[in-house]
C-alpha positions in Angstrom: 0.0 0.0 0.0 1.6 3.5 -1.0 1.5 6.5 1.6 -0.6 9.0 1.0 1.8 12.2 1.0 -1.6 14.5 2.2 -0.8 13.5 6.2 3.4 14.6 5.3 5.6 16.0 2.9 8.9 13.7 2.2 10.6 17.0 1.1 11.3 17.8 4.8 12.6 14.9 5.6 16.2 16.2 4.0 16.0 19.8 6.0 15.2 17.9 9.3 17.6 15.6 9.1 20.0 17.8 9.0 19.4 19.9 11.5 17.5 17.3 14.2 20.5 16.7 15.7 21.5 19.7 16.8 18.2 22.2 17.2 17.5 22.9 20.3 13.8 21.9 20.3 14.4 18.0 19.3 16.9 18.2 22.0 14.2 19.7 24.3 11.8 16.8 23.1 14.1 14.0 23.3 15.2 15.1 26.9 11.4 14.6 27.7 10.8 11.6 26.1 14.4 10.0 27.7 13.2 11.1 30.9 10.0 9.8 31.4 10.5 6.4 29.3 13.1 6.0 32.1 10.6 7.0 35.2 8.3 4.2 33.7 11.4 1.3 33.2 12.0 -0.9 35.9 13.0 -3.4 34.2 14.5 -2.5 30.5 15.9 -5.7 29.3 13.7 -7.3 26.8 11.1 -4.2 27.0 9.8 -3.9 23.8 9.5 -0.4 22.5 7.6 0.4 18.9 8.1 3.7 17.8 4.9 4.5 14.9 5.7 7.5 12.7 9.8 7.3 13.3 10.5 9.6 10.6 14.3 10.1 10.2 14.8 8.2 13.3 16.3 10.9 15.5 13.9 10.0 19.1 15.1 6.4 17.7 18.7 7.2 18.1 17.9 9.4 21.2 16.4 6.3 22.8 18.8 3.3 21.3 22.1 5.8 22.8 19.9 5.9 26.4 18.8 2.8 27.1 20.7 0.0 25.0 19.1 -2.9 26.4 15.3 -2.0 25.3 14.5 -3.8 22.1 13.3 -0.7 19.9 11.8 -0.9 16.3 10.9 1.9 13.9 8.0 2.1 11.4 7.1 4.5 9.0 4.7 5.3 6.1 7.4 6.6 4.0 10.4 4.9 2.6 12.5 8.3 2.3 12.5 8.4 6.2 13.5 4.8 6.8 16.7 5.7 4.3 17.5 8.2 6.8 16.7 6.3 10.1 19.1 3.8 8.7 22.1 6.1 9.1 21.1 6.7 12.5 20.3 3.6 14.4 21.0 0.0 14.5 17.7 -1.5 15.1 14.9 -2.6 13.5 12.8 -0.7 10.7 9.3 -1.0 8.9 7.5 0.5 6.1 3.7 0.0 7.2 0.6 1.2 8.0 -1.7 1.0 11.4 -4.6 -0.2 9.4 -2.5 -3.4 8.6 0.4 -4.1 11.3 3.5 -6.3 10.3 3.2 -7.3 13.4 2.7 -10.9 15.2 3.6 -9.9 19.5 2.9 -7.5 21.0 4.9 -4.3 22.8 5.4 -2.6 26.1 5.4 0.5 25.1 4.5 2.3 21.9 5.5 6.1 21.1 3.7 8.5 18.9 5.8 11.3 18.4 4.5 14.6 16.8 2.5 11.9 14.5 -1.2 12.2 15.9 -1.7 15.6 14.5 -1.5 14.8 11.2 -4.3 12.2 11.3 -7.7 13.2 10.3 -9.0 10.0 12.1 -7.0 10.2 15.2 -9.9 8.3 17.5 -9.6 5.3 14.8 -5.7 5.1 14.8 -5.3 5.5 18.4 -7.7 2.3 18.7 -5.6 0.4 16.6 -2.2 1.3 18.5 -4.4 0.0 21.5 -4.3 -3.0 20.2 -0.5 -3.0 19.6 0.4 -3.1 23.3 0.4 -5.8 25.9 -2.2 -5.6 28.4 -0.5 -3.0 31.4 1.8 -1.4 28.7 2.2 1.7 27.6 1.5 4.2 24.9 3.6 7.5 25.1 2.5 10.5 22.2 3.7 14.0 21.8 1.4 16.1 19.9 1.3 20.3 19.1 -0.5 22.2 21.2 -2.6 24.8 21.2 -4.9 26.3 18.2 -3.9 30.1 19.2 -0.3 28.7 17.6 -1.7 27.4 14.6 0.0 29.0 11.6 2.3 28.5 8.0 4.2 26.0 10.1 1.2 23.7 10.7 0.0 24.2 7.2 3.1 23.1 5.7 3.3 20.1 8.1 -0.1 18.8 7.0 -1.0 18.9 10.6 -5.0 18.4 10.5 -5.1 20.2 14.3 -3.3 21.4 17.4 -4.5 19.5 20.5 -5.7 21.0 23.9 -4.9 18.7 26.6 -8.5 18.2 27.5 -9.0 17.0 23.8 -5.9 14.4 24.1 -7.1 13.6 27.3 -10.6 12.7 26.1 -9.4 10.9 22.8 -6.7 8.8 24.7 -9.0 7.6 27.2 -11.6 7.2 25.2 -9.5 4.6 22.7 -9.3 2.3 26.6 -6.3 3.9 28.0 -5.8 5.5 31.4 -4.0 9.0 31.5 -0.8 8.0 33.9 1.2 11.8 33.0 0.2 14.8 30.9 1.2 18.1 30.3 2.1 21.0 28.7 5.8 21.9 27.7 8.1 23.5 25.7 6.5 26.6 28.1 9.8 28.9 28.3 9.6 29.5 24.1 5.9 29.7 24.4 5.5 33.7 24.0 8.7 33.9 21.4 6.7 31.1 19.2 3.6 33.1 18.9 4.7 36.3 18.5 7.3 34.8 15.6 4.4 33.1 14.0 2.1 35.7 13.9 4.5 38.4 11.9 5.3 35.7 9.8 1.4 35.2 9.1 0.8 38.8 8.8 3.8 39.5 6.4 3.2 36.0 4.4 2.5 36.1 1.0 0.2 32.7 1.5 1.8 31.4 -1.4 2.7 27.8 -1.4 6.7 28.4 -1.5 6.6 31.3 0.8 4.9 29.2 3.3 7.4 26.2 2.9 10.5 28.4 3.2 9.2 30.0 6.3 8.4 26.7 7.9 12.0 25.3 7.1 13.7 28.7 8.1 11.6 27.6 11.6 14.3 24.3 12.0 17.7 26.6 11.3 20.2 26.6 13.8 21.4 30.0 15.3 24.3 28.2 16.9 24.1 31.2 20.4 20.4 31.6 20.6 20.3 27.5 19.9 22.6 26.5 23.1 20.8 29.5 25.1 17.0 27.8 24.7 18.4 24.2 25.0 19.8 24.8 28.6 16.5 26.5 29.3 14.9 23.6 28.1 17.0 21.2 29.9 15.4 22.1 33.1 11.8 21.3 31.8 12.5 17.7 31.3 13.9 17.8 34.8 10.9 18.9 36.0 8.7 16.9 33.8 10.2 13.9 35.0 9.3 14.7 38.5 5.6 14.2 37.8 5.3 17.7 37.4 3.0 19.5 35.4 3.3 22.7 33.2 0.4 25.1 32.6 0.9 25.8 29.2 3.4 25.0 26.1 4.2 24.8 22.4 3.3 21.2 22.5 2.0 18.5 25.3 3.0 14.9 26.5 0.9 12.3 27.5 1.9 8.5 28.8 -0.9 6.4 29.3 -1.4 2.6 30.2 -3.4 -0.3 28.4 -5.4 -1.7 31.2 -3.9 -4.9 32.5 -7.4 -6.4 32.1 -9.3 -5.1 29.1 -12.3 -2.9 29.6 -13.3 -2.5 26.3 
């Protein structure tokens, strides 16, 4: 089955891959991710982890560089990620789709990161992850937040929304799952975003090219202002990881666990 290239364009793939590993916000997000993955992992050896949208494979590489012993596979829609996932990691990668899993067992944990947004049929999709995970595993999803943000960047993304955490809340418990952590984050660029996002808007052209190069001038590195907001954004995980909350944020974080015996 070919991917449909309306829910992503493979011409990001190049940009971000170049610039992943050093920008400060997939530093920021992989700091989160690491941290609570590791809150949740008592016993890593043998955990199996799925990640569904892997993309270029850089929370793969975060995660494979963390915790070695956590047996971690990648799947993705499009083939031009998995090329560059295969420079990155080790382990092991799929083209598929949710609607038909290559799959035969099932996994501890499955991650969703910065994929749910560009869904149209989120409630559907997050059904069939449910079904992906042992019973008392986890699933673990980053999405955008906030529809006040919503701008070029999202349209050139193909994102379909920007979530509120009430509205993850409600879809992720109502696909069987119970809300273990949730939050805001990303707060301390929170102000900078919006006011960045809406001058861009204002001064945009709206023409298709003007709204890709302003979304790809978004993942530049400013190598100063870059380290600056990655320290800041250091401390977040930190906090994150406490089981603290944030009251607002460029994007949200929610880990939630498959009941042990099935309710649905």
């Amino acid at each position: 089955m070919s991917p449909s290239h309306e829910s992503y364009d493979p011409h990001y793939f190049e940009p971000l891959f170049a610039a992943e590993d050093r920008h400060f916000w997939f530093s920021a997000r992989n700091d989160v991710i690491c941290s609570l993955i590791n809150k949740k992992l008592s016993t890593p050896n043998g955990f199996q982890f799925l990640e569904v949208g892997c993309g270029t494979g850089n929370v793969l590489k975060a995660i494979e560089h963390r915790f070695p012993s956590i047996a971690l596979t990648g799947m993705d829609l499009f083939h031009e990620g998995l090329d560059y996932a295969r420079l990155r990691v080790s382990c092991g990668l799929v083209q598929g789709d949710l609607a038909y899993p290559p799959f035969k067992s099932l996994f501890d944990m499955v991650g969703m990161f910065d994929v749910l947004e560009h869904i149209e049929d989120d409630r559907t999709v997050l059904m069939q992850i449910y079904n992906l995970i042992k019973p008392g595993g986890y699933l673990f999803v980053t999405v955008p937040a906030d529809m006040n943000l919503w701008s070029y960047f999202d349209i050139a993304s193909h994102h379909v929304r920007r979530y509120s955490l009430v509205e993850l809340r409600e879809k992720i418990t109502g696909a069987g799952f119970a809300d273990e952590f949730s939050s805001a984050y990303i707060a301390a660029t929170y102000p900078l975003v919006w006011l960045e996002r809406r001058i861009k808007d204002i001064l945009s052209t709206n023409q298709a090219d003007s709204i890709q190069r302003q979304a790809e001038d978004d993942i530049k590195i400013y190598p100063v202002i870059n380290e600056l907001l990655r320290g800041i954004l250091t401390i977040e995980a930190g906090w994150l990881s406490k089981g603290r909350e944030l009251p607002f944020g460029s994007s949200l974080v929610m880990m939630a666990r498959k009941p042990v015996i099935s309710e649905r």
